[in-house]
Phi, psi and omega in degrees: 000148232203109179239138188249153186276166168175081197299113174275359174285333176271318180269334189226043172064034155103190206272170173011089155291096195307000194251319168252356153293327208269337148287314174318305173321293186324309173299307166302331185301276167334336192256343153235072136010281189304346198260155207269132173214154176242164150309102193332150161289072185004299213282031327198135184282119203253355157244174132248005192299329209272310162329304190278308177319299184298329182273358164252007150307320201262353199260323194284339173293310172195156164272330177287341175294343207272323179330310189279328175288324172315303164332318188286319179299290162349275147339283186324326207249327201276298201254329187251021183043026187272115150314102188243042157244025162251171186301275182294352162296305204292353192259331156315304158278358172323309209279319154341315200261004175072018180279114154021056204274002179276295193296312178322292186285318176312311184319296168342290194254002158230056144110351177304319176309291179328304221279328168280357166281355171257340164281327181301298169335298166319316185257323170330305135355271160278325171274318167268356186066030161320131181239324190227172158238166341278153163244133191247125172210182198281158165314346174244007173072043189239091188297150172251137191244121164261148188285151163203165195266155187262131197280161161253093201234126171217131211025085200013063166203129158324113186262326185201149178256160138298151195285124213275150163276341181190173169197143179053211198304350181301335187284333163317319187294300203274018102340306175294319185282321178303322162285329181306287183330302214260353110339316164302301148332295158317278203308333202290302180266025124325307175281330178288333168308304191296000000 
């Protein structure tokens, strides 16, 4: 698995929206039961570039670390209401999370991080036709679409959900087959190759 930055403030028409992230919550709420959301924050983020920078710092360190800190980064904004478009959050949580913070903060400030997350961005785009997050797709760029439910929103307020195909761990089972079908897929046009 391969996981790519992919800033929609830059690629997908500008930063954070606070009016619809704060319906997008509602949905997530509903769609995963255990997670924890606090009320956004005053202190409203006007980027995420600093995020997408820390969490490919800690991925450049080892990947299953960078993995958990992306998760961790998440937490901060989502459950603790942490501004995770400054600078010192993110080094704050480094140093929270026991991560190297000498190699960390070198990555950090000297511009390598941005420049491969706008390169990820980038290719995300022009090359896969990225549009949104998350997009999950195969190694030949072939997207998996998972189900979810969709809001019916009119002046900015939920009017109707869509109907959940699953929810919180019941989602794990159709996660496994929608990847199981596209393994399947794959092994099937291998063999036809050969």
């Amino acid at each position: 698995m391969v996981e790519r930055a992919f800033p929609l403030e830059i690629y997908g028409g500008g930063p954070p929206d606070r009016t619809e992230l704060e319906l997008e919550i509602w949905l997530a709420a509903l769609q995963e039961p255990e997670a924890v959301f606090k009320p956004l924050s005053d202190d409203w983020p006007k980027t995420t570039l600093p995020a997408f920078e820390a969490a490919w710092c800690a991925s450049k360190l080892d990947k299953a670390i960078g993995h958990e800190f992306d998760l961790r980064i998440r937490k901060a904004f989502f459950a603790e209401g942490r501004n995770i478009g400054k600078r010192e959050v993110m080094l704050d949580l480094a140093y929270e999370a026991g991560l190297n913070t000498n190699h960390f903060t070198r990555y950090f400030d000297n511009g390598e991080a941005r420049a491969a997350v706008l390169e990820e961005g980038r290719l995300g785009k022009e090359v896969y036709g990225v549009r949104g997050t998350p997009t999950v797709m195969l190694s030949d760029g072939k997207k998996l679409r998972h189900q979810m439910a969709f809001p019916h929103i009119k002046e900015g307020k939920i009017l109707s959900v869509g109907k959940l195909s699953c929810c919180g761990e019941g989602c794990y089972q159709a996660t496994r087959e929608l990847f199981d079908a596209a393994i399947l897929r794959a092994a099937e046009k291998n063999m036809q190759e050969k």
